[in-house]
N, C-alpha and C positions, 0 to 999 in steps of 0.2 A: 504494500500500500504506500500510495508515495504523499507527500505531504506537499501543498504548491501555495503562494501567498500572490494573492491579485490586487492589484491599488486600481479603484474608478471612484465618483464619485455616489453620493445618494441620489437619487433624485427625484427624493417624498415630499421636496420642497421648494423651495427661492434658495436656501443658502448653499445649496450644491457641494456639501461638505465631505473634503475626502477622505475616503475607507480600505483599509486594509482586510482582506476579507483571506482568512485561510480555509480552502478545501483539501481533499485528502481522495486520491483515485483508489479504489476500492475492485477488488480481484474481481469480482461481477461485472467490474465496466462501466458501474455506475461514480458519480463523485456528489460528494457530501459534503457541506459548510459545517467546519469546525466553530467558526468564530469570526465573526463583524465586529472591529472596534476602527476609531480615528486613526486618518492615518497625520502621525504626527511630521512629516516630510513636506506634505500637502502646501504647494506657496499660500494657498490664500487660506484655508481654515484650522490651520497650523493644531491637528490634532482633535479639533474640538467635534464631537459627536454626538446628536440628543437619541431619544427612545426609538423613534421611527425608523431611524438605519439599521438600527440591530433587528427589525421586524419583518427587515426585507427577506430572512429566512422564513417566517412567517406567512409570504405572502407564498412563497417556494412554492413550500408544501401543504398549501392549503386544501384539503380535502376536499372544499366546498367551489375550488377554482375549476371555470367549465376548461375542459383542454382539448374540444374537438368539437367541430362545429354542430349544432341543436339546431333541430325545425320542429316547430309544434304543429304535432298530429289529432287529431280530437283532444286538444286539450293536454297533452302529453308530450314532452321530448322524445325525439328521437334523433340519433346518427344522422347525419347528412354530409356527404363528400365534398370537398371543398369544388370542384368546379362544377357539378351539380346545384350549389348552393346559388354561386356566382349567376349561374343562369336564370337560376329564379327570383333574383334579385332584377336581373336584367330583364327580365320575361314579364314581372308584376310592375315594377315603374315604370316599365314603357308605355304597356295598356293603360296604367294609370293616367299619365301624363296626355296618349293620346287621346283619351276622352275627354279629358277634365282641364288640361293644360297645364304648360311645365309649373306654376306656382302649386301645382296639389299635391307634390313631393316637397318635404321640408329636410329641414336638417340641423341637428342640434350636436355641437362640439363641446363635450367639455373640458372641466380644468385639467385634468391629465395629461390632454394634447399637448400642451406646451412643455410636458416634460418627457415628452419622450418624439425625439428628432426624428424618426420615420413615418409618425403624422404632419407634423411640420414640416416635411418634404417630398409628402408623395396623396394626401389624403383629397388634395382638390384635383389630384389626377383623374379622380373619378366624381368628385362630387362637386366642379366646377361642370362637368360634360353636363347635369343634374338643369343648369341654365335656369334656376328657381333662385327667387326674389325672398324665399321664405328661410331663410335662413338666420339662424339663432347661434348663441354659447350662452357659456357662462358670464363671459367679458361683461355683460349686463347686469347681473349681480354682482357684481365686483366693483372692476377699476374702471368702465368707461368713461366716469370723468375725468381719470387722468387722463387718457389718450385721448380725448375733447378737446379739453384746456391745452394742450400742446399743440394739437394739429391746429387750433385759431390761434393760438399765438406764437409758435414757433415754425406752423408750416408741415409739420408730421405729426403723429400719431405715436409715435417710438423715438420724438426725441425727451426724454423725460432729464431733467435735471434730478442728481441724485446728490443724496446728503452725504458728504466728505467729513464722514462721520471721526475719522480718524485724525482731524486737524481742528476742527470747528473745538471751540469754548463755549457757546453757545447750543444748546439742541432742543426746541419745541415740537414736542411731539403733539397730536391731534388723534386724537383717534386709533391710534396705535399700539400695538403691544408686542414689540418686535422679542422681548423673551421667551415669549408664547410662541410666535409667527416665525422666528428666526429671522426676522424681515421680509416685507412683501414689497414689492416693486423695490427692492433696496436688498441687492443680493447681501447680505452680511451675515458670515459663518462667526462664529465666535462673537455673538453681540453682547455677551454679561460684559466680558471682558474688555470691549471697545470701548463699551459706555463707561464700566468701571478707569478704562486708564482716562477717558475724557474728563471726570471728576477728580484724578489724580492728578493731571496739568492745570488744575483749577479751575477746571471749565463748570460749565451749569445744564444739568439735565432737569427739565421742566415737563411735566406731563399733565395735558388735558385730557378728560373722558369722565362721562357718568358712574364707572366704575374705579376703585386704588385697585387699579391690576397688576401683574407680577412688575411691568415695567414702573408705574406708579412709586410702588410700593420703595423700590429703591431711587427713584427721583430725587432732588432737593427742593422741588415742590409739585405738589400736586391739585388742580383745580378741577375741581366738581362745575360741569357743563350742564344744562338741557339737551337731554338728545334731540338730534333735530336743530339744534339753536346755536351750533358752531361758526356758523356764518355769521350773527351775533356780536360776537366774541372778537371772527375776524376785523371785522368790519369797525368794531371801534379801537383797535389796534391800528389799523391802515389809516383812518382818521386821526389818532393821536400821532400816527408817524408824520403826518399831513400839517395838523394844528400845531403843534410845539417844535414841527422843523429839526424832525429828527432823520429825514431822510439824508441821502447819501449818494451822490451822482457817480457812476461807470462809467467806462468804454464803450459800453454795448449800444447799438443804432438802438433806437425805441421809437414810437409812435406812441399818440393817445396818452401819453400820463396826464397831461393837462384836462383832460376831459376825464381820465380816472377821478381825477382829486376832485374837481368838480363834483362829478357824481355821488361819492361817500361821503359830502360835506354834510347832510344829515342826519347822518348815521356815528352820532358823536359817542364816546362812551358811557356818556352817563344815559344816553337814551337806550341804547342797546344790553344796559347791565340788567333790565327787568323781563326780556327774551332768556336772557342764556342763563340767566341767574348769577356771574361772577358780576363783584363790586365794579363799580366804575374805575375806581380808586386804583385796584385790583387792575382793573384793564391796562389804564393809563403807566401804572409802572411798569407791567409787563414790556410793554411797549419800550418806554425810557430802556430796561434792560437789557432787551434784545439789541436794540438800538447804538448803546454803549460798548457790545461786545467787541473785541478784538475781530472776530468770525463769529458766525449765527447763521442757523439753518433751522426755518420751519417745516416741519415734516406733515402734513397728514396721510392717511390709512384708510383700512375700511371704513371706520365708524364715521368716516368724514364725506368718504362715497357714496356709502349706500345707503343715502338717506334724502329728503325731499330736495335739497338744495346742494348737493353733491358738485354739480358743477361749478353754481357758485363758489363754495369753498374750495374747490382748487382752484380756480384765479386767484380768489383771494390772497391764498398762501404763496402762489407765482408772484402776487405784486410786492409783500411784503418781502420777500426776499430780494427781490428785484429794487425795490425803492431806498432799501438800508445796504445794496451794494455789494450783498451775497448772492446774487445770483452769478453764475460762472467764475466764481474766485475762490480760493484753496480755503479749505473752512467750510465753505457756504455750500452753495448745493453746485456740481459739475455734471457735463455731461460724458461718458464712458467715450469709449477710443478703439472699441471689440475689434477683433480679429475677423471675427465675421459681422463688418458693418450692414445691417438691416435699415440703416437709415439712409444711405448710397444707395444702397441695392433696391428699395424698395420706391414704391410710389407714396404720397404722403399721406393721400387717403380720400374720401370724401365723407361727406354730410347730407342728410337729408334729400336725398338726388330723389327717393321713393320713400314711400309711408305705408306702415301696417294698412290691413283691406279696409278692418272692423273699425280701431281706434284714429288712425292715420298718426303713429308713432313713426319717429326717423328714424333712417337706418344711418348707419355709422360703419364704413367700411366693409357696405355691402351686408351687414349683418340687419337683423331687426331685434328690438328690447326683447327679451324671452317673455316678457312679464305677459306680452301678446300671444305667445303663443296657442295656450288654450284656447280663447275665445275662437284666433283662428281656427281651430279645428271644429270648436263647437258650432258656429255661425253659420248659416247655410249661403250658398247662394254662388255666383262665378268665383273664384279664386280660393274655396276653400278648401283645405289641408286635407289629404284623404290621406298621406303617406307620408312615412318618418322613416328617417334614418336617424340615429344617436349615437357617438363613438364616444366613449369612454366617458360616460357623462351618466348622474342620475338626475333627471331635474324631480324628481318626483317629492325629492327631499329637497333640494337645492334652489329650485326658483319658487317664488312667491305661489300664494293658493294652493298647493299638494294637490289637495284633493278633488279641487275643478281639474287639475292635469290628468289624474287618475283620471276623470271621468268620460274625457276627453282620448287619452288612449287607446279607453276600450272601446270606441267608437271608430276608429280607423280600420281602412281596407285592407291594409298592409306593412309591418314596421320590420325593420331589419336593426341590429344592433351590433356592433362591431365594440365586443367586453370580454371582459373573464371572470364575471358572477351571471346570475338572477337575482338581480336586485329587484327593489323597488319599483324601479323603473323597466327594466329590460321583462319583466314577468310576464311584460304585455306586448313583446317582440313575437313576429310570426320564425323569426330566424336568428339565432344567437353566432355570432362571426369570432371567435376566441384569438387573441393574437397568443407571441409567445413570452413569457414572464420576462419581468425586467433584466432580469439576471442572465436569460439567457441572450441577450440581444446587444448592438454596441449599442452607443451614446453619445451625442455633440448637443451641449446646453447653447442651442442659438437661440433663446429667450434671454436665460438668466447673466447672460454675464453679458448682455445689452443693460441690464439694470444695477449691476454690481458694482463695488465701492472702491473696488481697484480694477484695472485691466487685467483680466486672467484669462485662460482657456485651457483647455485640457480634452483628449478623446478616450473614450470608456471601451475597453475591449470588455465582448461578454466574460461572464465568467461561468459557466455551464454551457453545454452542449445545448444547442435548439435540439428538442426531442423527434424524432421520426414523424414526420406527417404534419410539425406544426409549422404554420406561418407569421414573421415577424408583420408589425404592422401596414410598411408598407409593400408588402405584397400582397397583402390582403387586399389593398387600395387597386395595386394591378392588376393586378385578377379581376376587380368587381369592374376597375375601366375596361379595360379587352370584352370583355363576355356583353359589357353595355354596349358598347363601341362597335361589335358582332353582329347584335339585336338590331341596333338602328341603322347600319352601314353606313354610319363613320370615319373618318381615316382619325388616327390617332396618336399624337406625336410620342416619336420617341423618347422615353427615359433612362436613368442609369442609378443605380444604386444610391441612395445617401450618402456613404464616404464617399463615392466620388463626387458628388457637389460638391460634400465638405472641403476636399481635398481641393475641391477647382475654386471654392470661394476663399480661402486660406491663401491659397499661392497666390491670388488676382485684389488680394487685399491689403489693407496699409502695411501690416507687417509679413508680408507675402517675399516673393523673387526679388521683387526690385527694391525691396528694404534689405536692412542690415539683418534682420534678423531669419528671412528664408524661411517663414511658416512653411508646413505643407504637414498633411497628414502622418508623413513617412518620421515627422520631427518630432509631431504630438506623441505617435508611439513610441520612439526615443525617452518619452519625461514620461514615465508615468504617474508622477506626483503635478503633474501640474506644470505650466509654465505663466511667472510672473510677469505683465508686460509694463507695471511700472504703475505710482500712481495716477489719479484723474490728472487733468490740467485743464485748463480754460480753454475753449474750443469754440463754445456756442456760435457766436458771430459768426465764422466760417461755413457752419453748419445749417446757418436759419436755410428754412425752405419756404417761406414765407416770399407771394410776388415781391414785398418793398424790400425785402432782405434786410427787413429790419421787424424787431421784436414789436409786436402789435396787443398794446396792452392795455386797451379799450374793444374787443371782438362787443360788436353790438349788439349779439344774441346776448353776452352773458351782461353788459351794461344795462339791457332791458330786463334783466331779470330782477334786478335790484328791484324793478316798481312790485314783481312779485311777494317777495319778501317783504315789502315792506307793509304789505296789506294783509300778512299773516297774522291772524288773531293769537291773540296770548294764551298759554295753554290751562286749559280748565282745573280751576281747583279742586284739589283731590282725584286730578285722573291719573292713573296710572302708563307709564310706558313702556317698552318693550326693545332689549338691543340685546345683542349677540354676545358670544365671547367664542375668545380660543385656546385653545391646551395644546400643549406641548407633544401631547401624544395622541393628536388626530390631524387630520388635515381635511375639512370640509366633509363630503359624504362617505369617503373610501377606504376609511383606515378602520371600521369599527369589526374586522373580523379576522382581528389578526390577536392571540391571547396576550404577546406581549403588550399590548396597548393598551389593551380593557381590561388586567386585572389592576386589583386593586383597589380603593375605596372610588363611590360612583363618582361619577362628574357629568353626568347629564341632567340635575337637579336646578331648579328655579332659585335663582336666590332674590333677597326679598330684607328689607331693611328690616329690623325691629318695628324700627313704629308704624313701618304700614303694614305689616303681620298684627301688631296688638291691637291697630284700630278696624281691623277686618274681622278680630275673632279668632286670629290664625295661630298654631302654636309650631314652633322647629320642628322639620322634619314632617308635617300632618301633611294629607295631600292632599293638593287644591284640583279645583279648575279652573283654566285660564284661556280668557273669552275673547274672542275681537270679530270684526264685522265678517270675516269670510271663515268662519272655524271656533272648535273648541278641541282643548287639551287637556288628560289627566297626567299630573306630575308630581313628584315631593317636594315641597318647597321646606328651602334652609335658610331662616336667619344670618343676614352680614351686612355685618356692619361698614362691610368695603365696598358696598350700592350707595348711590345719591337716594337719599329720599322719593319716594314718585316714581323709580327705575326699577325695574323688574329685567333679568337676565335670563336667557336660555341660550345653551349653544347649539351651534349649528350643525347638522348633518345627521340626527341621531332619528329613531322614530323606525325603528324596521321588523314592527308588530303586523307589516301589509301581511295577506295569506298567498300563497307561492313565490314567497321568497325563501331561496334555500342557502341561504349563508346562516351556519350553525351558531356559531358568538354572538353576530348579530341580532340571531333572533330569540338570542337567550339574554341577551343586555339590551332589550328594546330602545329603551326612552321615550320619547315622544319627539315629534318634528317641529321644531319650530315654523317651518313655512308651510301648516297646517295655520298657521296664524296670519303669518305676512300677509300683506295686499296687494292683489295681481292692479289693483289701481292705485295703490300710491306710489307715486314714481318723481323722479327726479323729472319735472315739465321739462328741461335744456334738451336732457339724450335721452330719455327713457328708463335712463337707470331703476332697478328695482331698489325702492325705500323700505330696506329689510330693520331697518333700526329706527327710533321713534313710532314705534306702531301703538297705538292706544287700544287696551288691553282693560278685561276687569281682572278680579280673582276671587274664587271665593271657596270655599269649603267643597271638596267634591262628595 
């Protein structure tokens, strides 16, 4: 038996942190994982490793993992051969479409995608031939405000300024809980430790949010927001940078500040401290603070996206970095330098070019808000949704209203699903498509190190044998293109494997052949720890993609939204709210079936301040029901006193009590779902975004 040690990264998250993984080949022919730990060599996450990477053996050998393609027979699985499969995918959407017209196939992508580069390189192979308008992901529940805010004021979609988390003195966080999250749109491996040396240099970590979360918790201050009312907060921060001439002039081209300042002029602190509930006082120093810093970077997150005015708050937090003279300067927030640049390579994006049938939501790079999807389906009449395709996605748990999505599924002609459960979601597939486990398959993080805090890259050789008869993700994609492409007679342009794009975008890139440093694939496999390409540096200017080639920091979508907000009624006394959390050992809906993750004491429990449990009747631990306009939930609710008053927590992804879901842990650690609650109508009005935080909720004794 021979013993062998492999370095790749994880990649169950944003922080892409590298692993030393030892297997052991085994006189059978088979090989076994000894041990997942940090690989301490690693340029960028120098060791650090949380719960999820070690679960990646967990996900190995999951008994409940489908490994061969499933069509449902009266009700039943059964075998189906893979270009068998293909046909019938290609056989049912076609009819479909020629009946009903290309928008009656839809298509929903979710978070996963982005982490694993053979959807990102081969998945519109076939689901672009698809020529439907109805397209969805997760990107909607998430981060679409970021890629908004960017694309109007910078010109793309992916040019995101990230927080140079490693220099700044200064760090406001919003909505955030990068301990929990290992950071999100802000690749940062090792964040206890960044933030801890940031307070060792003397810097100041600050954190907003309705909850003292793990990041809070070690903050040097922390402020108690209104969910919902973060734009609030912003906004008479941007005005006191305004009023007291605390701003700070740059290099960088700019448009519209004149008309920014204008516009926030009544939106002063002391008017806005009875929105969000921090002091005026409070607001105003904050401000002075940041302002003062050597370096300062305001960050927000989810709690800042996905919520009614999402967009707004991220302009907001663009101007305020922009106006105090951190925007594109060491400290402040930068934009990355990748190896494989996505912001050359790509187009910038559009906007609203089409709108949902039903609601007339915009679409955003070709996608539409999910939060429409159901209605789509359910709605009768020319353009409605008869068929789905979903890859690696649950929305069932994941996008707003569950259980109008549930109802809505079983209502379609036809669904295909491209997974490795019976989830929630896929239960109500006519055809399960299995790729092959992560482990067995390579890896190029072309998302995450677009968002990461240094220049890195690194390629992932698999580390197990792909099994007999299985197929990686994108050949599953070729397969379903060919067999469609067959169907309708077609011609179909040719492709080539993902390392070799990799390889071809690598060499053709800034640090490719005609740099000093000679990327190429053949280099990547050379460093298997990784290769450092250096910190950020100031870049933006060069980069804007914006017609004026200058920062545009007035976009008149998001200036007009101010009269929105500013018509927002005060939130009613004694109602209750409702926001999210995240742990360390899940990530959104896909990690609850894995034992390492879920044992242990629960964490899918309500939390719930003391005094709004004693004025309800409620006592620690009793279990409630918890109500809002589109659903109700039974759950245990716990006394903490690390909630705002009025805030009620539930985290996301949990709830997998559906019947024909066959993941064993899962359906022995149910929980309840929180988007059994959400609102498939409260949305961010700018992009659509799903407003999965701020949802107004009762509780009461179940």
């Amino acid at each position: 038996m021979t013993k062998t040690l492999h370095h790749r990264a994880c990649h169950l998250c944003e922080a892409i942190c590298g692993l030393t993984i030892e297997t052991e080949d085994r006189d059978d022919g088979s090989r076994q994982i000894l041990s997942i730990k940090g690989d301490a060599l690693d340029t960028f996450s120098r060791g650090h490793i949380c719960p999820k990477a070690v679960a990646l053996q967990d996900i190995q050998n999951d008994p409940d993992r489908v490994r061969q393609p499933l069509r449902k027979v009266n009700g039943q699985w059964q075998p189906i051969a893979w270009d068998e499969a293909f046909e019938l995918v290609a056989e049912r959407f076609s009819a479909i479409q020629a009946e009903h017209g290309k928008n009656a196939v839809a298509v929903y992508q979710g978070n996963p995608s982005v982490h694993n580069y053979g959807l990102m390189t081969h998945s519109n192979y076939f689901l672009g031939q698809l020529k439907t308008r109805n397209r969805f992901s997760a990107t909607s529940v998430d981060q679409l405000p970021h890629h908004l805010t960017s694309y109007l004021m910078y010109g793309h979609g992916l040019l995101l300024p990230i927080p140079d988390i490693d220099h700044t003195q200064f760090m406001l966080i919003l909505g955030g809980n990068p301990l929990a999250s290992n950071g999100s749109i802000m690749t940062v491996p090792d964040v206890e430790k960044r933030l801890k040396a940031l307070k060792a240099r003397g810097g100041k970590l600050v954190v907003v949010d309705p909850r003292r979360s793990e990041t809070a918790a070690m903050a040097d201050q922390h402020i108690f927001v209104r969910p919902g009312n973060d734009a609030a907060l912003l906004l008479g921060l941007l005005n006191t940078l305004f009023d007291e001439g605390l701003t700070r002039e740059g290099p960088l081209p700019v448009n519209g500040l004149e008309q920014v300042k204008e516009a926030v002029a009544p939106f002063t602190a002391e008017v806005m401290s009875s929105r969000c509930g921090v002091p005026a006082e409070d607001i105003r120093q904050l401000a002075r603070d940041f302002a003062a810093a050597e370096s300062a970077v305001c960050y927000g997150r989810m709690g800042v996206s996905t919520q009614a005015y999402g967009s707004l708050c991220h302009w907001l937090i663009q101007l305020i970095n922009l106006v105090t003279g951190n925007l594109d300067r060491v400290g402040g927030t930068l934009c990355t330098s990748p190896a494989l640049d996505l912001v050359a390579t790509t187009s910038g994006g559009h906007f609203n070019v089409w709108q949902s049938r039903v609601s007339g939501l915009p679409e955003y790079g070709g996608e539409l808000p999910v939060a429409a999807l159901a209605e789509e389906m359910l709605t009768p009449g020319e353009g409605q949704i008869r068929a789905l395709v979903t890859v690696a996605g649950n929305p069932v748990l994941s996008t707003p209203n569950g259980r109008q999505l549930e109802q809505a599924l079983d209502g379609l002609d036809f669904m295909v699903s491209v997974d490795l459960y019976i989830n929630e979601t896929t239960r109500h597939a006519d055809l399960i498509l299995p790729p092959t486990a992560p482990l067995e398959h390579d890896h190029y993080d072309t998302t995450f190190n677009v968002f990461a805090v240094r220049n890195v890259t690194r390629f992932n050789e698999p580390v197990l044998a792909k099994p007999e008869g299985a197929l990686d993700d994108w050949e599953i994609f070729v397969g379903l293109a060919k067999a469609f492409a067959a169907k309708n007679g077609t011609e179909l342009k040719p492709t080539m494997p993902p390392q070799q794009m990799i390889d071809l975008g690598l060499r053709f890139g800034p640090y490719g052949d005609k740099s000093e440093h000679k990327l190429s694939l053949a280099a990547l496999r050379d460093a298997p720890h990784g290769i450092d390409l250096g910190p950020l540096k100031p870049n933006l200017a060069a980069r804007l993609k914006t017609e004026s080639k200058a920062i545009e920091a007035a976009p008149e979508l998001l200036v007009a939204d101010l009269a929105r907000f500013a018509a927002q009624p005060l939130p009613a006394e004694g109602e209750l709210v409702l926001i999210g959390r995240r742990h360390v050992r899940s990530n959104n809906s896909w990690m609850h079936n894995y034992q390492r993750l879920v044992k242990g004491k629960p964490r899918h429990q309500l939390l719930m301040h003391p005094q709004d449990m004693a004025g309800r009747g409620l006592s620690d631990g009793q279990r409630v029901r918890v109500q809002s306009r589109v659903g109700e939930i039974e759950v245990e609710a716990v006394a903490s006193d690390e909630m705002m008053p009025g805030v009620v927590s539930l985290p996301h992804g949990w709830g997998h009590a559906r019947p024909g879901v066959q993941m064993g842990i899962a359906s022995a650690q149910p929980g309840a779902s929180a988007n059994d609650l959400t609102d498939d109508r409260q949305l961010d009005a700018v992009s659509g975004n799903a407003a999965l935080n701020g949802v107004p909720v009762r509780v009461e004794a179940a």
